[in-house]
Backbone bond lengths (Angstrom), bond angles and torsions (degrees), N, CA, C in turn:
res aa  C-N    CA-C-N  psi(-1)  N-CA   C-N-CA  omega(-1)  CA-C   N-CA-C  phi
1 X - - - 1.444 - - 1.526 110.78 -
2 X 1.852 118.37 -42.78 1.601 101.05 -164.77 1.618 98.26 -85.16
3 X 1.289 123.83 -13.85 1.824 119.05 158.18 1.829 99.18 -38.94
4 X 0.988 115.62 -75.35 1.999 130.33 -147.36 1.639 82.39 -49.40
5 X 1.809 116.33 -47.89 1.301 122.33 -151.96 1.931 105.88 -79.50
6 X 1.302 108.40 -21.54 1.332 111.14 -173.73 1.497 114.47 -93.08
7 X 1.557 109.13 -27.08 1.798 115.55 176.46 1.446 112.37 -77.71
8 X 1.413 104.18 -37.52 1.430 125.06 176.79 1.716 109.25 -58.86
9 X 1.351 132.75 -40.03 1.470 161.01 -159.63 1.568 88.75 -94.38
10 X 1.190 118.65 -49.17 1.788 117.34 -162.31 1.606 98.26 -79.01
11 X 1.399 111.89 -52.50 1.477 107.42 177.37 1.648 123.33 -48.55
12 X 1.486 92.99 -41.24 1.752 93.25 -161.96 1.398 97.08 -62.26
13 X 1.487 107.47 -47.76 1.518 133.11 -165.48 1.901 102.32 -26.74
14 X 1.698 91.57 -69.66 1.518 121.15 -172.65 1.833 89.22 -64.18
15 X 1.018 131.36 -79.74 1.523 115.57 -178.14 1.570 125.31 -15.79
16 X 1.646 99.39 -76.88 1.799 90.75 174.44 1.712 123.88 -77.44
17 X 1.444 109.16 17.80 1.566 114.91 139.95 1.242 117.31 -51.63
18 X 1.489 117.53 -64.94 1.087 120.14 151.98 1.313 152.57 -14.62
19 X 1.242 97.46 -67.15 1.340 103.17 -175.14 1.755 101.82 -80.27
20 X 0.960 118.69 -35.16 1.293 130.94 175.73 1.628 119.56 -41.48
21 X 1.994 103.83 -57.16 1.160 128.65 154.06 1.446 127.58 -50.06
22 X 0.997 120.02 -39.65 1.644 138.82 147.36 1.335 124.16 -29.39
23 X 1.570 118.85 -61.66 1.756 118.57 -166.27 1.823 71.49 -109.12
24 X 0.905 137.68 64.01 1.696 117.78 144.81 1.881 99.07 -147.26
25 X 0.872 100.55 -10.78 1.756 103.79 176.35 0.916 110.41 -102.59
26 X 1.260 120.29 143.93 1.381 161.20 137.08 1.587 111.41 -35.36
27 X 1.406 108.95 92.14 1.733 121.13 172.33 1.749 117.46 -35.36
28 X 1.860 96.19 -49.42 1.121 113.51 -173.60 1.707 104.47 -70.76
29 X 1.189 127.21 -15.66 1.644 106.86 175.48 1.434 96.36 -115.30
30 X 1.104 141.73 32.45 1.071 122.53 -179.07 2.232 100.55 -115.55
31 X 1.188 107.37 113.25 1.464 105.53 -159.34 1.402 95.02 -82.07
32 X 1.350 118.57 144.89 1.728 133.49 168.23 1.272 104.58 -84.23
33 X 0.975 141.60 -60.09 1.626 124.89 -173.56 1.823 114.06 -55.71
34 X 0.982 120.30 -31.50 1.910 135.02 -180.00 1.267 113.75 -114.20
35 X 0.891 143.06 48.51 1.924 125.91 -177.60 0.818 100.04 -53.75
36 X 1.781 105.01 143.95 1.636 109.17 -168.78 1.690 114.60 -83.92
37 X 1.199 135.27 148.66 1.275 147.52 154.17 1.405 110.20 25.82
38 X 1.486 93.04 -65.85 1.613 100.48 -168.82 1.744 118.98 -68.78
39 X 0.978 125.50 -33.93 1.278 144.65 -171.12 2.004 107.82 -79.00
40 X 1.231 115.87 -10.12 1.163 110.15 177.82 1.428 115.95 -79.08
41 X 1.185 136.08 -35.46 1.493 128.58 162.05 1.763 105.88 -42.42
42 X 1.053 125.58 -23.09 1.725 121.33 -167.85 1.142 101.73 -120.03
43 X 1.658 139.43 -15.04 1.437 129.37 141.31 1.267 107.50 -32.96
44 X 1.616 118.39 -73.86 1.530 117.32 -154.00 1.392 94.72 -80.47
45 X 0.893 135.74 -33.79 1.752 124.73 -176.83 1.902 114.24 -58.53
46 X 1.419 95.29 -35.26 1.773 99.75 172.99 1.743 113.83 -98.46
47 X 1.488 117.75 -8.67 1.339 117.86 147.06 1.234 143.62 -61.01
48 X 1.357 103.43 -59.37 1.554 126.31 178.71 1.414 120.06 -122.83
49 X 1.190 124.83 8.42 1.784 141.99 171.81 0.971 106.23 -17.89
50 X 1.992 98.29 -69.16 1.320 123.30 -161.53 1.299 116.97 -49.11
51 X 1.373 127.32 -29.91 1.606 142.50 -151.23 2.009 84.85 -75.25
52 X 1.385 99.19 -87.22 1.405 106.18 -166.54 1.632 116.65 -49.71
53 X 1.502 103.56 -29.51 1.972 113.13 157.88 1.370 110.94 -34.30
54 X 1.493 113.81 -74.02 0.875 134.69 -167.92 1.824 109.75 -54.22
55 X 1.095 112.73 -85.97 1.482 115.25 179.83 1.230 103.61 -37.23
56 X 1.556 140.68 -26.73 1.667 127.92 -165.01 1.442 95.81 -71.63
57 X 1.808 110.56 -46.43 1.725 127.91 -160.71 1.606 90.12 -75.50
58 X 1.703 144.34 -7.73 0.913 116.81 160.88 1.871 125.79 -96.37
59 X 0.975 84.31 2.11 2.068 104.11 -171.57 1.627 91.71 -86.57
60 X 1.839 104.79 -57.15 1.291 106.29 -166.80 2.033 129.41 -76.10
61 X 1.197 96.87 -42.87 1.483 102.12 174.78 2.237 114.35 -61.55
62 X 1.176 97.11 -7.76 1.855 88.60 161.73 1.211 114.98 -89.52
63 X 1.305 88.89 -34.30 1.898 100.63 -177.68 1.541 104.10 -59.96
64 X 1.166 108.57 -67.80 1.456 109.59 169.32 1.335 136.85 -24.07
65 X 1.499 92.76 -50.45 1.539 106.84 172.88 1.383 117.14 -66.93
66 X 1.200 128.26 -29.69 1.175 129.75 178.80 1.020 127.35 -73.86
67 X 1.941 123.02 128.59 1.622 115.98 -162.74 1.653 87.83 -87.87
68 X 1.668 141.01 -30.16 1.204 120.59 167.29 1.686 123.65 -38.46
69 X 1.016 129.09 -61.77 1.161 153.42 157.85 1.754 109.40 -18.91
70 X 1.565 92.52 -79.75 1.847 88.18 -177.89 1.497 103.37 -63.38
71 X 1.348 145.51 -33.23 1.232 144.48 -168.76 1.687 105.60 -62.87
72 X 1.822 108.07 -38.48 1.760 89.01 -177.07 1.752 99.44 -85.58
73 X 1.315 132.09 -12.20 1.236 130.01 -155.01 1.722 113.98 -105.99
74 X 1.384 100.00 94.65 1.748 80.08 -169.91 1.456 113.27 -105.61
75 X 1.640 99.58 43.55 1.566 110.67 149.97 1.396 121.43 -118.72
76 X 1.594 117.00 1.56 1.445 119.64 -174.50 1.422 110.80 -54.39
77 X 1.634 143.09 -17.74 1.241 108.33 157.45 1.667 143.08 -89.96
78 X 1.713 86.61 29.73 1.442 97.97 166.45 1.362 110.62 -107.18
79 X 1.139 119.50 -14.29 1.846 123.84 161.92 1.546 93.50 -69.81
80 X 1.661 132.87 -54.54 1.201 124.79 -166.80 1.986 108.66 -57.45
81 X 1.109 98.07 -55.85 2.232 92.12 -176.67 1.704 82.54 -66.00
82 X 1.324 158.56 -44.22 1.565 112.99 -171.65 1.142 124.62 -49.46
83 X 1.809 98.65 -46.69 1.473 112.21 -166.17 1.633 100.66 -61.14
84 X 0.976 119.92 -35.11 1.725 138.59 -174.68 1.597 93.73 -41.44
85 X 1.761 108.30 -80.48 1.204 121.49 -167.22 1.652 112.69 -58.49
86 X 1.269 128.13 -31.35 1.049 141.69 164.93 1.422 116.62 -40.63
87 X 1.414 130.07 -51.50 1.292 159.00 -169.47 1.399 73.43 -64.65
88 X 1.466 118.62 -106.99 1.931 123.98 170.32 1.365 84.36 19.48
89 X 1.418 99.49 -98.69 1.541 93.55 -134.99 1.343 117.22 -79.39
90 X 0.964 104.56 16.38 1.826 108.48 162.02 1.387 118.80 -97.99
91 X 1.667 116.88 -7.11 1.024 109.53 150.46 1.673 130.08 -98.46
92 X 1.147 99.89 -14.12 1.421 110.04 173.43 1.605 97.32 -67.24
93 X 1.330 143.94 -55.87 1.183 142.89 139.28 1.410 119.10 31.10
94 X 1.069 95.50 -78.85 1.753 147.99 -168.01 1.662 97.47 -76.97
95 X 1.072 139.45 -9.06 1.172 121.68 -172.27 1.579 112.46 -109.58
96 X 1.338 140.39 -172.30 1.539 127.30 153.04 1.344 122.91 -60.50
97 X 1.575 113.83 -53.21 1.591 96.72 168.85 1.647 116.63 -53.55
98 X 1.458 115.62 -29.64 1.929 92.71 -176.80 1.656 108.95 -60.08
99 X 2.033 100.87 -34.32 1.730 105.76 -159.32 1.891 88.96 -69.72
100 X 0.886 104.81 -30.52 1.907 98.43 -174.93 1.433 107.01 -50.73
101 X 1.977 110.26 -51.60 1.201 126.42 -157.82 1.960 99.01 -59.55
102 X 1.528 103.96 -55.03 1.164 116.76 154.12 1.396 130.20 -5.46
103 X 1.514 102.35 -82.44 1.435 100.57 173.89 1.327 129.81 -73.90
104 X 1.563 116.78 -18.12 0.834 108.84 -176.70 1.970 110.45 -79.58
105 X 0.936 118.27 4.73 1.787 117.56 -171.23 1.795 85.20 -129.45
106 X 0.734 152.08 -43.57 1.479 136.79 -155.77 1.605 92.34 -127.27
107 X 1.032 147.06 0.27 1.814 132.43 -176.96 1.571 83.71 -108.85
């Protein structure tokens, strides 16, 4: 469980780096062929996020479902709000601002 809860925590983490990094920069200094230093934790988080998102929301939502499961775990609703926020941002992802966020770090 604290694996699903810590990859799940690292992704989001590195995501709203992103997005964060996003509405405070300057388009015009930010170069497309080199992104600078700082911005590479939120390259790969808005590149490939989705990958490790995804596989956590498939490990985690059976688990979830399961009343065996929540009965031995009496932290599963802190696996439940990751998986929660996770969902978020896989749909935020999914939307035009993610495809904007998108191009603007990986196009």
């Amino acid at each position: 469980m604290w694996t699903l809860v810590w990859v799940q925590l690292l992704v989001l983490a590195a995501y709203s780096y992103a997005v964060v990094a996003y509405l405070i920069t300057d388009a015009d200094y930010f170069p497309e062929q080199a992104p600078p230093a700082w911005s590479w934790p939120a390259v790969v988080a808005v590149g490939v996020g989705f990958i490790p998102a995804l596989l956590c929301l498939l490990v985690a939502l059976p688990l979830l479902a399961s009343a065996d499961f929540r009965a031995e775990q009496p932290r599963w609703r802190l696996l439940a709000m990751v998986t929660a926020a996770s969902i978020a941002m896989l749909l935020v992802m999914a939307t035009p601002p993610g495809w904007e966020l998108l191009d603007w770090y990986v196009g």
